[in-house]
N, C-alpha and C positions, 0 to 999 in steps of 0.2 A: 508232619504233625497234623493230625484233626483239627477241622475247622465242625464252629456247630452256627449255626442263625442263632441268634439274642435274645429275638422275640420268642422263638421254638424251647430254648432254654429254659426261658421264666416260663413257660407253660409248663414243664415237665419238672421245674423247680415248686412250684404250688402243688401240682398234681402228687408230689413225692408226699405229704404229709399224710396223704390216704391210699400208696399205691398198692395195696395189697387186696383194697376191695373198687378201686378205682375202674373201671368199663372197661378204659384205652390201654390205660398202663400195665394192669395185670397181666395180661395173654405177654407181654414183652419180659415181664422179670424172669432174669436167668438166677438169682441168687437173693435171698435177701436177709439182713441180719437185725436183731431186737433182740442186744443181751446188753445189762448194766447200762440201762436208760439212754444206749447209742441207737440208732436206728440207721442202716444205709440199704439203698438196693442197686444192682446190679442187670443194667438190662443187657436183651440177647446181641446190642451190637456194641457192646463194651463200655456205655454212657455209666458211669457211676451218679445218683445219688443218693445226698445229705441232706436231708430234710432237717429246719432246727430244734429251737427249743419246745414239747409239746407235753412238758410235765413239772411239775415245781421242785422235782429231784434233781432235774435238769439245770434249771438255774442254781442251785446249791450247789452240785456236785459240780458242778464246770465255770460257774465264778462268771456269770455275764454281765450279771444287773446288780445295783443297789434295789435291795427291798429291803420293808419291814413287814416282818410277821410277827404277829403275837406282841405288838412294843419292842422286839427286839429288831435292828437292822443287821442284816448280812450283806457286807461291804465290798468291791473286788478291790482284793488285795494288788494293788500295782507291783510292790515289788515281791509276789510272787511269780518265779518262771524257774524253767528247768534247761538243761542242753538236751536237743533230737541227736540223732544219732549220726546227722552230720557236723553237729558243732553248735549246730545254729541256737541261741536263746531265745524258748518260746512262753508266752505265757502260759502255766503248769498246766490251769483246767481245758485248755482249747487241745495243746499237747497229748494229754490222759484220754480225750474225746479220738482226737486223729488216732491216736497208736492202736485204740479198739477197731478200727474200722481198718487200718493196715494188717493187724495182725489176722483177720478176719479174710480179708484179700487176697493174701500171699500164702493162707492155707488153702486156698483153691487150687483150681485149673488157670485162672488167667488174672491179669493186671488188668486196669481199667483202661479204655485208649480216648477218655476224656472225663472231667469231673464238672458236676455243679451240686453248686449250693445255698442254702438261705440262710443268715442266722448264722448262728451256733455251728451249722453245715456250709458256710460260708469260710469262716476261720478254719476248719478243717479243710478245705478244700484249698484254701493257700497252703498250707504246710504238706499235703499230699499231692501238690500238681509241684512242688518242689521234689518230693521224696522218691516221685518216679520219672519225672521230668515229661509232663504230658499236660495239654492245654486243661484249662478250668476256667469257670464263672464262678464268683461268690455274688449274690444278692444281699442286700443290706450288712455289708462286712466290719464286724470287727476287727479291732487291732490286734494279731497274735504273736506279732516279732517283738524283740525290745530291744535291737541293737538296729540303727539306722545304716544307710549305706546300700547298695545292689552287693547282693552272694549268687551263687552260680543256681538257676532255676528258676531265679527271680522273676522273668519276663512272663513267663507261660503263664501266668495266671491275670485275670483283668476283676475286678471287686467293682461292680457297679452300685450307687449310693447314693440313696434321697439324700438334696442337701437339708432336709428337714426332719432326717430319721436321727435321733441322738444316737442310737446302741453305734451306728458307723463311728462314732468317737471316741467308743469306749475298747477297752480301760486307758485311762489315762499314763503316757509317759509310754506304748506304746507303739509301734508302727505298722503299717498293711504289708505285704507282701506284693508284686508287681505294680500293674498298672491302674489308676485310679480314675475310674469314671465319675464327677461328684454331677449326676442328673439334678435338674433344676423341675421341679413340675411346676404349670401354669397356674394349678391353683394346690396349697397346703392343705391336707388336712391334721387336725390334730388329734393327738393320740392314736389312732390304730395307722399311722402311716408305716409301717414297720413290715405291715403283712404284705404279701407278694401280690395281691391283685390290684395293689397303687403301686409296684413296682412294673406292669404289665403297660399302666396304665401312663406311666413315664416315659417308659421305653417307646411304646407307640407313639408317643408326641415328639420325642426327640429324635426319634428315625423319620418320620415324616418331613422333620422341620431341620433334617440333616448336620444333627450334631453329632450322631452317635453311628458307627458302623452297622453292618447286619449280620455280619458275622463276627466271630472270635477265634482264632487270630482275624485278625481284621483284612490282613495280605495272606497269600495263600504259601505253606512252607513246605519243605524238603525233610 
């Protein structure tokens, strides 16, 4: 299985939101997809990503946040979820989001041979480092399971997460996928902790001050 560095990760997880006109990233994209407000890319050495949420169709259509627009709130339906195609109960918009980005994939030439993600691309990134059995990162992760318990895939994915980001909480009732890093940064800020350049900036503190691995998987696998 792929190991990736943590820190190279969250570089290429921020970079994902612009990689089409991005300097580094571009000359690297072997594929990349922007249809029904999903967006994923595909680089030449088989790295998938998921960049998150980057439109307010986004949060509608895939159910992340409580907002109010207009006086009116749109709520995340908790006990909205659906069965994947392994059985598994997923929350329906995180689900709807992943299945675009699978069925996107597996009309190609190749499967991904590691995932990352932030957000919105984070929750998808659990459920597709499930669905092809290959390591992943989510950044800032939501909850997209809703039955507790380890299922087979479970491990290969690691969700790292401000303990001062709310969306890592949501939706309530329920659960992450794998293994759960809850990062501690030295100092909070509020409101835009959510975006990936205070999760760069966690990660550095916490690899320095050796809480946190340098790679993912963490041990090297077979």
């Amino acid at each position: 299985m792929h190991r990736y560095p943590i820190a190279q990760a969250a570089q290429l997880a921020e970079a994902s939101y612009s990689a089409l006109t991005h300097a580094s990233l571009k000359p690297r994209l072997a594929r990349s997809l922007d249809r029904d407000d999903v967006q994923a890319h595909l680089l030449d050495n088989g790295v998938l990503l998921i960049p998150g949420s980057n439109s307010m169709m986004d949060y509608l259509k895939f159910n992340l946040r409580v907002l109010h627009i207009g006086g009116k709130q749109y709520s995340i339906r908790s006990q909205t979820s659906e069965k994947g195609h392994s059985g598994t109960q997923w929350h329906q918009g995180f689900l709807r989001h992943a299945k675009e980005i699978f069925d996107w994939i597996e009309a190609g030439p190749a499967r991904p041979t590691y995932i990352i993600g932030h957000s919105l691309g984070a929750a998808a990134t659990q459920i597709l480092s499930k669905s092809w059995g290959v390591a992943g990162i989510g950044f800032a992760a939501p909850r997209p399971r809703k039955s507790k318990g380890r299922i087979r895939n479970d491990g290969f994915c690691l969700c790292i997460n401000r303990d001062d980001d709310l969306v890592c909480d949501l939706p309530g009732g329920f659960h992450h996928m794998g293994q759960v890093h809850h990062a501690r940064a030295a100092r909070s800020t509020f409101g835009p902790d959510h975006h990936m350049r205070h999760y760069r900036d966690v990660i550095d503190e916490e690899q320095q001050a050796g809480h946190m691995p340098l790679h993912w998987p963490d041990r090297p696998t077979t």
